[in-house]
Structures are given as structure tokens and as C-alpha cells.
py3Dmol code that shows the C-alpha trace and the ligand (Angstrom):
import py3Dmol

protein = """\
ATOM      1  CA  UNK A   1      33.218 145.299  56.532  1.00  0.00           C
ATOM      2  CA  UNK A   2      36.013 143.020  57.888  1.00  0.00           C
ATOM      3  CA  UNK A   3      38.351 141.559  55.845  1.00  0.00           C
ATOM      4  CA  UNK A   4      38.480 137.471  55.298  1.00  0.00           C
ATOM      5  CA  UNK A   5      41.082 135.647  55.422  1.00  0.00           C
ATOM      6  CA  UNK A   6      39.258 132.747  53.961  1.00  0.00           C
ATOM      7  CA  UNK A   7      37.133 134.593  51.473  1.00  0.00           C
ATOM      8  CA  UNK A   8      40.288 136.602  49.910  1.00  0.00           C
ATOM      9  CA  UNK A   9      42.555 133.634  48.981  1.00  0.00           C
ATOM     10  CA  UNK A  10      45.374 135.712  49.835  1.00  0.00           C
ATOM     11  CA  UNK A  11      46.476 135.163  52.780  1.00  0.00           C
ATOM     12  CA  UNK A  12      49.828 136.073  52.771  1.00  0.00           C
ATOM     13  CA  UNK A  13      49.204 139.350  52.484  1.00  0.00           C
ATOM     14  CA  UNK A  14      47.297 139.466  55.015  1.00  0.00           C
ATOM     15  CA  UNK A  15      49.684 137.014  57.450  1.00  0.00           C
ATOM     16  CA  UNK A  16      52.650 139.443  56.531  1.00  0.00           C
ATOM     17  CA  UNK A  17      51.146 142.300  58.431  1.00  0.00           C
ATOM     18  CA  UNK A  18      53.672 145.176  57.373  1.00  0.00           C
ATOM     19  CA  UNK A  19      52.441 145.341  53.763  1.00  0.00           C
ATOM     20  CA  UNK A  20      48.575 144.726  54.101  1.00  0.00           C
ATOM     21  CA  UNK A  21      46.590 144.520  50.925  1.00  0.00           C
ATOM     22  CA  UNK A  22      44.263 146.975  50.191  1.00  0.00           C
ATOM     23  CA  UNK A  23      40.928 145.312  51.047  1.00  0.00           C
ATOM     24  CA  UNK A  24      42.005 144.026  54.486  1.00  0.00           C
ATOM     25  CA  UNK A  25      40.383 145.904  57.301  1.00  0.00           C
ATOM     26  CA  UNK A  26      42.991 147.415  58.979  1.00  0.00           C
ATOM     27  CA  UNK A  27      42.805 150.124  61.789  1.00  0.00           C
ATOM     28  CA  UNK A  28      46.451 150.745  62.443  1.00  0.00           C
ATOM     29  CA  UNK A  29      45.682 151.789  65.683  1.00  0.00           C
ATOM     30  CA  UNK A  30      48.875 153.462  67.271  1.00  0.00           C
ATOM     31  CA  UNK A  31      47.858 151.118  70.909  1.00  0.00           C
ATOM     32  CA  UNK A  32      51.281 149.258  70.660  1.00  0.00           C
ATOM     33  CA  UNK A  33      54.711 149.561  71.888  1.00  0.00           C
ATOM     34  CA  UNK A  34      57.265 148.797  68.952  1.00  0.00           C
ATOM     35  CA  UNK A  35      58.646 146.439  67.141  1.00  0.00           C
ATOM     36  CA  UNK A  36      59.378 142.912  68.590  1.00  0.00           C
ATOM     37  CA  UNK A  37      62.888 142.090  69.144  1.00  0.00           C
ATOM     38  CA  UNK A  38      64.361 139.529  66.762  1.00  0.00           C
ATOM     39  CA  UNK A  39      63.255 136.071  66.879  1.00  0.00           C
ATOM     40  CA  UNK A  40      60.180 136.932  68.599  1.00  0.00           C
ATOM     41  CA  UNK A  41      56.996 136.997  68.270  1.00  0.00           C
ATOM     42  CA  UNK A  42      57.003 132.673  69.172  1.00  0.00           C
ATOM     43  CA  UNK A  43      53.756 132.613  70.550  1.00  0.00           C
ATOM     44  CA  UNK A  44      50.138 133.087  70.117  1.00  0.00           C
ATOM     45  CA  UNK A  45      47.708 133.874  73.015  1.00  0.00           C
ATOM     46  CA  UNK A  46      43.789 133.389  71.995  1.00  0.00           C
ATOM     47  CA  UNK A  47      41.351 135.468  74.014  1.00  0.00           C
ATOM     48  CA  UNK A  48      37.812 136.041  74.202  1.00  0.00           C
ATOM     49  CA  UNK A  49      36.721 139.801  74.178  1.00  0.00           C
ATOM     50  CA  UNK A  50      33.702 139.478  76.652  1.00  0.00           C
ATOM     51  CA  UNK A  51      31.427 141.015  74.348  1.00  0.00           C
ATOM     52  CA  UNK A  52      28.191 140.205  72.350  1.00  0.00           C
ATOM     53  CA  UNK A  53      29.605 141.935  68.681  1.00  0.00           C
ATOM     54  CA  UNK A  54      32.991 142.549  66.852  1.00  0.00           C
ATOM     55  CA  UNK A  55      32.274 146.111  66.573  1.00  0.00           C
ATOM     56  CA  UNK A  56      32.112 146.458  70.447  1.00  0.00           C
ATOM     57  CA  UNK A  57      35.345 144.800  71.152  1.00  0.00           C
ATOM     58  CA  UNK A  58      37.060 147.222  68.583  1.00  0.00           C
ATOM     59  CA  UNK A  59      35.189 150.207  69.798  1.00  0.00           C
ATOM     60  CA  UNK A  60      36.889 149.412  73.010  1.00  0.00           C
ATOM     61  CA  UNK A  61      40.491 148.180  72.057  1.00  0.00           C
ATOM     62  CA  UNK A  62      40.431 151.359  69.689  1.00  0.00           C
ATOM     63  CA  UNK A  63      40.032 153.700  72.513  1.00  0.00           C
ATOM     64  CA  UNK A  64      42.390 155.906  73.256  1.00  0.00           C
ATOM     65  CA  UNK A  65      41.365 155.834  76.949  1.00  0.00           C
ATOM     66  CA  UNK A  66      41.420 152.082  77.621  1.00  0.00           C
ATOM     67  CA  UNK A  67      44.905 150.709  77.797  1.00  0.00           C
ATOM     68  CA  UNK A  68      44.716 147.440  76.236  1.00  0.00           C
ATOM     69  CA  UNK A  69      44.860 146.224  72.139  1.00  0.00           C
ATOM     70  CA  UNK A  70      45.096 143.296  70.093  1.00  0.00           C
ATOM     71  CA  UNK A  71      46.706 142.470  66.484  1.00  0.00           C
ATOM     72  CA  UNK A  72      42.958 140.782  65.094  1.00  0.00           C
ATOM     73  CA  UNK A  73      39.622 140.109  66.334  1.00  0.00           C
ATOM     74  CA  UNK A  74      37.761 137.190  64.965  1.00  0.00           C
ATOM     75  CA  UNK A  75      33.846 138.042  64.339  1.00  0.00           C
ATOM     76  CA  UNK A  76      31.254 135.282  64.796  1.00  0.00           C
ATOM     77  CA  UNK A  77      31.147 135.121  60.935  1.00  0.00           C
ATOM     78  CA  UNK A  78      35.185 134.390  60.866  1.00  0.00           C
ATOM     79  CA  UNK A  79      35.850 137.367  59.503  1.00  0.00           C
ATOM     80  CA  UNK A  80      38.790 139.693  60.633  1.00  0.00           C
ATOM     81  CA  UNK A  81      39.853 143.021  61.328  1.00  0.00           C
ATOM     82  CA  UNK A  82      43.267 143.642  62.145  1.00  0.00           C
ATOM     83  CA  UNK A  83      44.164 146.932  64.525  1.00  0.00           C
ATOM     84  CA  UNK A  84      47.809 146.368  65.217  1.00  0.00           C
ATOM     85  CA  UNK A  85      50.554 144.686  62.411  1.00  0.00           C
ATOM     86  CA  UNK A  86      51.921 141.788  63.460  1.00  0.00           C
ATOM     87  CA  UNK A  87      55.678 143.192  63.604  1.00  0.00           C
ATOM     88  CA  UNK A  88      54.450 145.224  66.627  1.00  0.00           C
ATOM     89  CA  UNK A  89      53.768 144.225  70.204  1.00  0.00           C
ATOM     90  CA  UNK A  90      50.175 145.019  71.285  1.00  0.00           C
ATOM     91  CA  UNK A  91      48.827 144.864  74.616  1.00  0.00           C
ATOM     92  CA  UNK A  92      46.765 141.674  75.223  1.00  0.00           C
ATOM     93  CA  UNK A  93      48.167 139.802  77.967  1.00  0.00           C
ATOM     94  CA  UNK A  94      48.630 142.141  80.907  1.00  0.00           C
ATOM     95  CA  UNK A  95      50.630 140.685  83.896  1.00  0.00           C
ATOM     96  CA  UNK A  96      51.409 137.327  82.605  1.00  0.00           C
ATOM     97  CA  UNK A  97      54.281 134.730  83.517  1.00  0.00           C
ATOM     98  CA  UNK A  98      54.389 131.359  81.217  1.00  0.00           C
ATOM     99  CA  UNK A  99      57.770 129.333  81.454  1.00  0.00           C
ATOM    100  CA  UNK A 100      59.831 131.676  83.452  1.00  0.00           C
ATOM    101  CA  UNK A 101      58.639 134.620  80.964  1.00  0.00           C
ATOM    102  CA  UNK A 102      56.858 137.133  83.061  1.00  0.00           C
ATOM    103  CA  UNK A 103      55.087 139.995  80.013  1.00  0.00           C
ATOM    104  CA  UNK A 104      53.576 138.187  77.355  1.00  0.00           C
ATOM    105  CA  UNK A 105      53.172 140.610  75.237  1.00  0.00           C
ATOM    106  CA  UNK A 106      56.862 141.289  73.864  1.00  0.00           C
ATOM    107  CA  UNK A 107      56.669 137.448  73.011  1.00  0.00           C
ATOM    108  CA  UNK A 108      53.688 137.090  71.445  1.00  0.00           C
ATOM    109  CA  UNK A 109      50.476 137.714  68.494  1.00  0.00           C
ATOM    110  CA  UNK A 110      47.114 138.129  70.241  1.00  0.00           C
ATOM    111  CA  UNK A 111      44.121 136.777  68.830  1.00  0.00           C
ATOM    112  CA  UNK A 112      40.137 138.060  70.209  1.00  0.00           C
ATOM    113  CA  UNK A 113      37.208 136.083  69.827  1.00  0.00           C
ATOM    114  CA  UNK A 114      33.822 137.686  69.876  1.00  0.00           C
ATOM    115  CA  UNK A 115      32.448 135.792  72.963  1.00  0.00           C
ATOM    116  CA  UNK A 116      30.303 137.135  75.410  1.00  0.00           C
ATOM    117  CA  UNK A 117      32.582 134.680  77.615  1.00  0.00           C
ATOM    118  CA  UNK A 118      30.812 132.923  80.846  1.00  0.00           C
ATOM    119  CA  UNK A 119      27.040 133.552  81.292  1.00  0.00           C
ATOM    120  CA  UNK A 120      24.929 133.315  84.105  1.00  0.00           C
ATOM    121  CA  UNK A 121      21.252 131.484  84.338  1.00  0.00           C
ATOM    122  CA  UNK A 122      18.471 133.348  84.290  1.00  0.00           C
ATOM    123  CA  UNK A 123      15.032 131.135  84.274  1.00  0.00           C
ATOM    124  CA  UNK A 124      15.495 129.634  81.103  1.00  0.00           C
ATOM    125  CA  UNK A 125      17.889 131.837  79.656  1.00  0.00           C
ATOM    126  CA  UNK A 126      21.893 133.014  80.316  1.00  0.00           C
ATOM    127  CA  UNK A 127      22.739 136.027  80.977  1.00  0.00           C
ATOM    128  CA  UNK A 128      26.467 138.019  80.107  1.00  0.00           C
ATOM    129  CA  UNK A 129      28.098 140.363  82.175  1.00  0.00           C
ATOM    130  CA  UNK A 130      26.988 143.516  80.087  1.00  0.00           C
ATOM    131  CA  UNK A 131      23.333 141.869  80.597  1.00  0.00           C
ATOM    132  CA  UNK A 132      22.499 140.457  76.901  1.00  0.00           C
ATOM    133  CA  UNK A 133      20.533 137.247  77.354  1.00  0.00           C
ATOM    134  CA  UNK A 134      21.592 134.159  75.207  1.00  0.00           C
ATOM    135  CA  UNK A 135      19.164 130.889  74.481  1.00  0.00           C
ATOM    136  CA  UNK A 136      19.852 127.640  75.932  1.00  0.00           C
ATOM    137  CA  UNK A 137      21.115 126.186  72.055  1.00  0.00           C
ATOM    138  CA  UNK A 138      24.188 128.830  72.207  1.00  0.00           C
ATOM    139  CA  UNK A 139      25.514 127.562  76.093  1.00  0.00           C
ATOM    140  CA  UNK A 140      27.463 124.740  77.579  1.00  0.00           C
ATOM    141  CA  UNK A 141      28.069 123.651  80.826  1.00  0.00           C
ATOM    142  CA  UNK A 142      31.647 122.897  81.434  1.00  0.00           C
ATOM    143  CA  UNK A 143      34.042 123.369  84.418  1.00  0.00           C
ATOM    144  CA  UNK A 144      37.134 125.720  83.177  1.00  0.00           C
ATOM    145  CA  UNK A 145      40.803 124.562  83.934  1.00  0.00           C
ATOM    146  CA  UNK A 146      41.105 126.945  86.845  1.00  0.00           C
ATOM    147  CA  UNK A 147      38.463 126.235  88.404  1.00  0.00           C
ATOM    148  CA  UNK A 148      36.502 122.966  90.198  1.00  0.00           C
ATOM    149  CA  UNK A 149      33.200 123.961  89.287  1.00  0.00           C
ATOM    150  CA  UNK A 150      30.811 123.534  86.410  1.00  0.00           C
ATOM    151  CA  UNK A 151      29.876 127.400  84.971  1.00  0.00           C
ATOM    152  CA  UNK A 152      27.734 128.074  81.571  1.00  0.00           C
ATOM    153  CA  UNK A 153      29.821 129.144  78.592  1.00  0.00           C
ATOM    154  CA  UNK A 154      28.750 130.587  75.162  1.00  0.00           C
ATOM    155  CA  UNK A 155      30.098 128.863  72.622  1.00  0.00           C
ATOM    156  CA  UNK A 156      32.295 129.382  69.736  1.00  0.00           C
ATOM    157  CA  UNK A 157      30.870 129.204  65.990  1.00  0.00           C
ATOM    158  CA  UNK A 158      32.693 126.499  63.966  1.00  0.00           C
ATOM    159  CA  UNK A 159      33.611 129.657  61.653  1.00  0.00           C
ATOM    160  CA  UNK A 160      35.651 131.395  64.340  1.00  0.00           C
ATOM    161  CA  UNK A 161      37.201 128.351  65.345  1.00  0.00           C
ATOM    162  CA  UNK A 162      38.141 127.758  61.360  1.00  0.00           C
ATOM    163  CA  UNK A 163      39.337 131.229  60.831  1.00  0.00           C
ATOM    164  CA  UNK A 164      41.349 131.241  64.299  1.00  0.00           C
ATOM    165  CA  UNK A 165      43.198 127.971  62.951  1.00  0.00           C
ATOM    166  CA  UNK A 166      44.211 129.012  59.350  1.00  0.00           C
ATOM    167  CA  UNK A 167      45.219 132.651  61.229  1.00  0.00           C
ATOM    168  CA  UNK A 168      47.762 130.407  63.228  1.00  0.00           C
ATOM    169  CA  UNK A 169      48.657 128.189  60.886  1.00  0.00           C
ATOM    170  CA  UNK A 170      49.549 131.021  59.105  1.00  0.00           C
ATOM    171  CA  UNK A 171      51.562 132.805  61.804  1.00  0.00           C
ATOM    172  CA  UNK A 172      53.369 129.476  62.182  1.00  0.00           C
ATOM    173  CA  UNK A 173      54.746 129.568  58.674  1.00  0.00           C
ATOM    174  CA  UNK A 174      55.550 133.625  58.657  1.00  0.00           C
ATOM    175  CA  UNK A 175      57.020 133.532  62.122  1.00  0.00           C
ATOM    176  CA  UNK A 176      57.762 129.987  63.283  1.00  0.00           C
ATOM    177  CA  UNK A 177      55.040 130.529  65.985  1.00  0.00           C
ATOM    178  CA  UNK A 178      55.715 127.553  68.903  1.00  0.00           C
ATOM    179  CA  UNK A 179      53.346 127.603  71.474  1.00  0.00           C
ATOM    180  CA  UNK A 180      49.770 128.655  71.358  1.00  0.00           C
ATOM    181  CA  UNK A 181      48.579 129.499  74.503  1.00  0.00           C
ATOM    182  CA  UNK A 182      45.251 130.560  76.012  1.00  0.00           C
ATOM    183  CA  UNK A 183      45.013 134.290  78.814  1.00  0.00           C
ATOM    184  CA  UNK A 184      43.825 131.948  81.335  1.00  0.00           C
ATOM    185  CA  UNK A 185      47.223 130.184  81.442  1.00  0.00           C
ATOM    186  CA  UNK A 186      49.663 132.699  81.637  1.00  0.00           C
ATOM    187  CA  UNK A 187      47.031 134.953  84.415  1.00  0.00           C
ATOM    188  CA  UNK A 188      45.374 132.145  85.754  1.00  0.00           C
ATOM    189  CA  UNK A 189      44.224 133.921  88.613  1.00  0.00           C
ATOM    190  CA  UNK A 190      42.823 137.113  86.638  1.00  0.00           C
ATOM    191  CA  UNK A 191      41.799 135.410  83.291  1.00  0.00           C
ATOM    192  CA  UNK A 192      39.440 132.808  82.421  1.00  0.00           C
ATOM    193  CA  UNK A 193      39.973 133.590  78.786  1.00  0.00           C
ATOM    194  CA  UNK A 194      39.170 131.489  75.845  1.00  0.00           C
ATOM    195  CA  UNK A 195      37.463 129.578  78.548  1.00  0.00           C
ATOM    196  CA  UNK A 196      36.501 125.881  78.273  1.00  0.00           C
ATOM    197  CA  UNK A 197      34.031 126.191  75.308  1.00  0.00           C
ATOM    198  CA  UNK A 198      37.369 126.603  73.147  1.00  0.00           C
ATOM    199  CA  UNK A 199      38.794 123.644  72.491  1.00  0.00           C
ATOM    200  CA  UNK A 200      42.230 124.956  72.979  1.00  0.00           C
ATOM    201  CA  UNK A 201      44.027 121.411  73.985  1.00  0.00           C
ATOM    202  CA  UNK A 202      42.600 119.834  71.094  1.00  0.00           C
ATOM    203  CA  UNK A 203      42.990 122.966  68.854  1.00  0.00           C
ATOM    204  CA  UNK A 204      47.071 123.060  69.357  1.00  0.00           C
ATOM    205  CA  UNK A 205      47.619 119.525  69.518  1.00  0.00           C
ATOM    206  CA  UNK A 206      45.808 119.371  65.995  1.00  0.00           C
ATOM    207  CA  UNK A 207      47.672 121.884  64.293  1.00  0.00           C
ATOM    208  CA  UNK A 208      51.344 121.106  65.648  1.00  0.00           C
ATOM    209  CA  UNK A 209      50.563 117.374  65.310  1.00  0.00           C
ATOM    210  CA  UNK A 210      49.965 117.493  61.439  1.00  0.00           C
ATOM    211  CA  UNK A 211      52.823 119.742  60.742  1.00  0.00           C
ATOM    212  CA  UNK A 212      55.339 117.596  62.764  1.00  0.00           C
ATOM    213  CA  UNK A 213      53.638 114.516  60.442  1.00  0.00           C
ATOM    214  CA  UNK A 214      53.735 116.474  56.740  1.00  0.00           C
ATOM    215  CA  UNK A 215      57.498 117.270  58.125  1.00  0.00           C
ATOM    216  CA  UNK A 216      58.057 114.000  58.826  1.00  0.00           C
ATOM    217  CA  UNK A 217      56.652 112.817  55.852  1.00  0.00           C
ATOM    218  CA  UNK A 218      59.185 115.293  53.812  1.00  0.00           C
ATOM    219  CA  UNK A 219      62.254 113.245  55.778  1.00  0.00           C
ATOM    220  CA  UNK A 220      61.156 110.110  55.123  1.00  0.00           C
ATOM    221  CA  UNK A 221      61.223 110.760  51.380  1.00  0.00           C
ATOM    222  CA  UNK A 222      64.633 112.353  51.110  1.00  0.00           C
ATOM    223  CA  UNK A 223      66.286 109.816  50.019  1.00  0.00           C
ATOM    224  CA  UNK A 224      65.804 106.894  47.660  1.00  0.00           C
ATOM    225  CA  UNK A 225      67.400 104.378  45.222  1.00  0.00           C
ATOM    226  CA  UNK A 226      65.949 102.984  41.610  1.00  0.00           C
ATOM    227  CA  UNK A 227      64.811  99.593  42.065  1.00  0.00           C
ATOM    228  CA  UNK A 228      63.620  98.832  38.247  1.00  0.00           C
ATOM    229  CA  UNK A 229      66.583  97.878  35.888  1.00  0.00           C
ATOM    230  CA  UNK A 230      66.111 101.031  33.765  1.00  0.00           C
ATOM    231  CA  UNK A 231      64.029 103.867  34.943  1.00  0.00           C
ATOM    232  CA  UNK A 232      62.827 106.569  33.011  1.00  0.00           C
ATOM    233  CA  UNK A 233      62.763 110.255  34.021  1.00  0.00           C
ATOM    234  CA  UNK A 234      60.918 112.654  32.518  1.00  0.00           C
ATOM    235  CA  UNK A 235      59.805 116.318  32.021  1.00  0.00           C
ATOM    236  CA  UNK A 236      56.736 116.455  33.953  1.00  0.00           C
ATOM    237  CA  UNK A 237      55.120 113.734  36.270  1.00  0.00           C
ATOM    238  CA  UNK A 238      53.453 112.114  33.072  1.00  0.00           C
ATOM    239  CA  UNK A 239      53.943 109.042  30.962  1.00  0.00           C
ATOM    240  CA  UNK A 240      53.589 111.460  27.522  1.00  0.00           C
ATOM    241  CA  UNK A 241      56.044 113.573  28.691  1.00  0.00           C
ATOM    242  CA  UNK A 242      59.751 113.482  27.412  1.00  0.00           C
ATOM    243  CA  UNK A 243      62.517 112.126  29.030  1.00  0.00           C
ATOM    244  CA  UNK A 244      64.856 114.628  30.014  1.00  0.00           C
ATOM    245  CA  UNK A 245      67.828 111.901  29.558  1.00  0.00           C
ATOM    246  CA  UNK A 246      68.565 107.802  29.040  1.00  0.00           C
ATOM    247  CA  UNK A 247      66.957 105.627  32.096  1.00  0.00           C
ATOM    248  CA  UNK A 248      68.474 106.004  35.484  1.00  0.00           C
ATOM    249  CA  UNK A 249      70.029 102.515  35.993  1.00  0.00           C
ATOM    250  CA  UNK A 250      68.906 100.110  39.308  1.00  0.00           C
ATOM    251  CA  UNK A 251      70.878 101.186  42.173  1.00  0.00           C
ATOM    252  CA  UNK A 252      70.865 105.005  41.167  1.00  0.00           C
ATOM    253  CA  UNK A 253      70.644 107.169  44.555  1.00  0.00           C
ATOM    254  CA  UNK A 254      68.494 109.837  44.182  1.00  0.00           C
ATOM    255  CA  UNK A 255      67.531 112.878  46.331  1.00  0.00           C
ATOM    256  CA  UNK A 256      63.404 113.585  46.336  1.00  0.00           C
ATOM    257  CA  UNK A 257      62.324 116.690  46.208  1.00  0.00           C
ATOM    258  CA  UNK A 258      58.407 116.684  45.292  1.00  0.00           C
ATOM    259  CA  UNK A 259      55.797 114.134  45.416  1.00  0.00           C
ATOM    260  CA  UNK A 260      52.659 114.627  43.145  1.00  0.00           C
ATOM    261  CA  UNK A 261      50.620 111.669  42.767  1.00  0.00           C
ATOM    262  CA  UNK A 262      52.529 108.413  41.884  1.00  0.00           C
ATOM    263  CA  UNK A 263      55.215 110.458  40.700  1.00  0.00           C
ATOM    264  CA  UNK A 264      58.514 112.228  42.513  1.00  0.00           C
ATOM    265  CA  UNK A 265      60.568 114.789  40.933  1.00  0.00           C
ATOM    266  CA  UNK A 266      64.264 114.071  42.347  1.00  0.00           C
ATOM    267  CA  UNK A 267      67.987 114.861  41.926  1.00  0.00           C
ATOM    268  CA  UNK A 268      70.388 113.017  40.523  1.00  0.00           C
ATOM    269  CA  UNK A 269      73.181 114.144  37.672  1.00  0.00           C
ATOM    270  CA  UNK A 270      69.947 115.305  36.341  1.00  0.00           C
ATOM    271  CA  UNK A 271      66.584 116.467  37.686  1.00  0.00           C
ATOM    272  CA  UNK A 272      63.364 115.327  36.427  1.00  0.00           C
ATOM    273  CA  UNK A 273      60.009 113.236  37.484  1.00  0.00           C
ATOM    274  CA  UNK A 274      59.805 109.159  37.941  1.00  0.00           C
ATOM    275  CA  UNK A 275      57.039 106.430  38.815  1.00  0.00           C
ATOM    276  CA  UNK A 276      57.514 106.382  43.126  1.00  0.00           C
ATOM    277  CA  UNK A 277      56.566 102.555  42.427  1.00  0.00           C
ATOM    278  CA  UNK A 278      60.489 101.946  41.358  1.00  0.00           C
ATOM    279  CA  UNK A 279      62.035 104.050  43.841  1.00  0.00           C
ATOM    280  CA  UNK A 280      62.789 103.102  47.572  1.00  0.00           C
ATOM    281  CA  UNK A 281      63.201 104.795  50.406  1.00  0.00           C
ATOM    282  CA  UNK A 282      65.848 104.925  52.130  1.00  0.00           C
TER     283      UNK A 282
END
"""
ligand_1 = """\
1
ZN
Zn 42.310 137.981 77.347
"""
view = py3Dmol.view(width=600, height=400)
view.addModel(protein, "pdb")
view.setStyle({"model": 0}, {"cartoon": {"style": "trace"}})
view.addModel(ligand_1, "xyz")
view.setStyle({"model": 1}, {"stick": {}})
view.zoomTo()
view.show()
């Protein structure tokens, strides 16, 4: 039914948004209002869609009647369907201020989670809002951001949480996405959206912390000088491979433009792959 952006191996495609492939699930609901303005959208707000299924949450976001949308929404499986591209702005975050910004939405991608949201206990079980009962092994106790005391919460499935991640790591990339943000922030007094059973610090610290390190990693080998008295350069990053021209000579500076194993392709008068052993950073 929905497409998967983990199943398809194409997710660029799918991140692009004006030129979907043909197996993605998408709606194209007409529920937005344009095309960003350049340089936006910047930002990604996750959301929970207070309901028990996928199929509820698009019933509702597809109808014409209720005045609210979303670009995805992220089944318990992982799986996606997309109702609005991600050119467009959709309606997700209602009144919303964040960092002198007051209208989310003409910044920003939002993402639903199928989550029933905050439950209430009932003997041994927790109720929703729309009165579906959940067991005890699907519920934490936690107290939200907003608030000072502890509620129950239904939690995520490690598959939404995996699909929501490579969905923004994506967005990232396509858009240079900066801040990911959660409803409750920017309408903390009308949203308590993902809620504290999404692990939304941890979740953006993860993914902007390893890009700043690979980036940083790509700096640090930039630049580099031959150490060995003669080193060879070759081909392809293999010691059968021919040498594309007589050794580079110690002292050589050379720019680095791949790593792949022990071996870096870099620039010089000529381009080609060395051992990273006789090369050092500089
Ligand atoms: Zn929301």
C-alpha cells in the first residue's frame, strides 16, 4: 500500500518530491498553499497524528472539510505515504512562533507519526482519546516538556523512528534542512506533539552531530604532503593497478579528494590513488 523509503532503495526519488517515482504512494492532495519561497523549506516539524492507524490519519488530512495536511505520514511499519510534495507548503503547524518566526508552515516539511499520542489508565489497560485500549507493553510513563507531571504515552516502533530519521536525513541533503523541531515547541500551549515517548533531543542531536563529524572528517583530509621518498600513484586504489605517472616525490602537496580504505585518490599535476600510510595531513 504505502510506499518505503527503505524497501525501494531509491530514495531520491522519493526525497525530491516534484518528480515522484511511480511506485511511491502519493495522494497529491490539493490541501496546500504554494510553493515555498526560495531558500526555504529549513525546517522539519515531527508530529504525532493522534490516531490508532495510518489510514485514519490520511482519511482525515485528505478531507476536504478539515483544514489541516501534511507532506508524509509514517505508518507503524515505517512505511510512507506522501499527500503533499515537498516544494509545497502544507498545513501542519497551525499558530506557531519558533525564533521570532510566527507560521511554521511557510518554513517548514511536516512529518506524522501514527501514534495514538497520550493515553489514559483504565484498570489495567490505557485508553486513547478516540477510546481504543492499548496493553501495558505498548505505554510509558514519562512527564512531557510542557508539562510537570508524569502522563502515559504510547510508544513509537523502532521502524517509525528508523524511517523518520533516513526521511530527514534525506531532507537535509535535498534542502539543507537546519532545525528539526517537534509541534509542542513552536505551540507549546496547544500541542503536546511528538510527545515525550519520541526521543526528539536525542533524535536531532544524533543526526546533526554525525554530519558535522563526516564534514569534519572531509576538512581534515583536504590537504596533505608525501612523506615516502617516492610514492606511487595509481589507477585505482590497488597495488595491481597501473600507475598513472613516475612516483610523486617526498614533499609533494597534494589535495584529497576520496578516501576508500587505506587508499586516497588526490590532486596533484595529476590525479590518481596512493597508500594514506605515506601521506600527511596537513
Ligand atoms: Zn502536530
Amino acid at each position: 500500500m504505502a510506499f518505503d523509503v527503505l524497501k525501494s532503495k531509491n530514495p531520491t526519488a522519493f526525497a525530491v518530491g516534484f518528480s515522484l517515482a511511480e511506485n511511491t504512494n502519493f495522494k497529491g492532495i490539493s490541501k496546500h498553499s504554494g510553493v515555498f519561497n526560495n531558500e526555504m523549506p529549513d525546517t522539519i516539524v515531527i508530529h504525532y497524528t493522534a490516531s490508532g492507524s495510518a489510514e485514519s490519519a490520511i482519511n482525515t488530512l485528505s478531507n476536504p472539510n478539515v483544514k489541516a495536511s501534511a507532506h508524509i505520514i509514517v505508518d507503524w511499519d515505517g512505511s510512507i505515504t506522501q499527500l503533499i510534495p515537498f516544494n509545497k507548503i502544507a498545513w501542519h503547524a497551525g499558530r506557531s512562533t519558533w525564533n521570532g518566526r510566527t507560521g511554521l508552515n511557510k518554513f517548514s516539511i511536516g512529518i506524522e507519526i501514527v501514534n495514538p499520542g497520550h493515553l489514559k489508565k483504565v484498570g489495567q489497560q490505557y485508553q486513547s482519546w478516540f477510546g481504543k485500549f492499548y496493553p501495558e507493553e505498548e505505554v510509558m510513563a514519562a512527564i512531557h516538556r510542557n508539562e510537570s507531571k508524569e502522563r502515559y504515552w504510547h510508544v513509537f516502533k523502532e521502524e517509525q523512528i528508523k524511517a523518520v530519521k533516513e526521511v530527514c536525513e534525506l531532507l537535509i541533503d535535498k534542502y539543507g534542512i537546519k532545525e528539526i523541531l517537534g509541534h509542542e515547541e513552536i505551540a507549546p500551549r496547544r500541542k503536546t506533539d511528538p510527545g515525550p515517548a519520541f526521543p526528539l533531543d536525542k533524535f536531532r542531536d544524533t543526526i546533526f552531530n554525525n554530519r558535522k563529524e563526516s564534514n569534519s572528517d572531509t576538512e581534515e583530509i583536504s590537504k596533505g604532503i608525501v612523506t615516502a621518498n617516492e610514492l606511487n600513484i595509481r589507477e585505482n586504489p590497488t597495488v595491481a593497478s597501473n600507475k598513472v605517472n613516475s612516483p610523486l616525490p617526498q614533499g609533494t602537496e597534494v589535495t584529497i579528494l576520496e578516501k576508500n580504505g587505506n587508499w586516497l585518490f588526490i590532486s596533484t599535476k595529476v590525479k590518481g590513488w596512493v597508500n594514506s600510510n605515506y601521506i600527511e595531513k596537513v
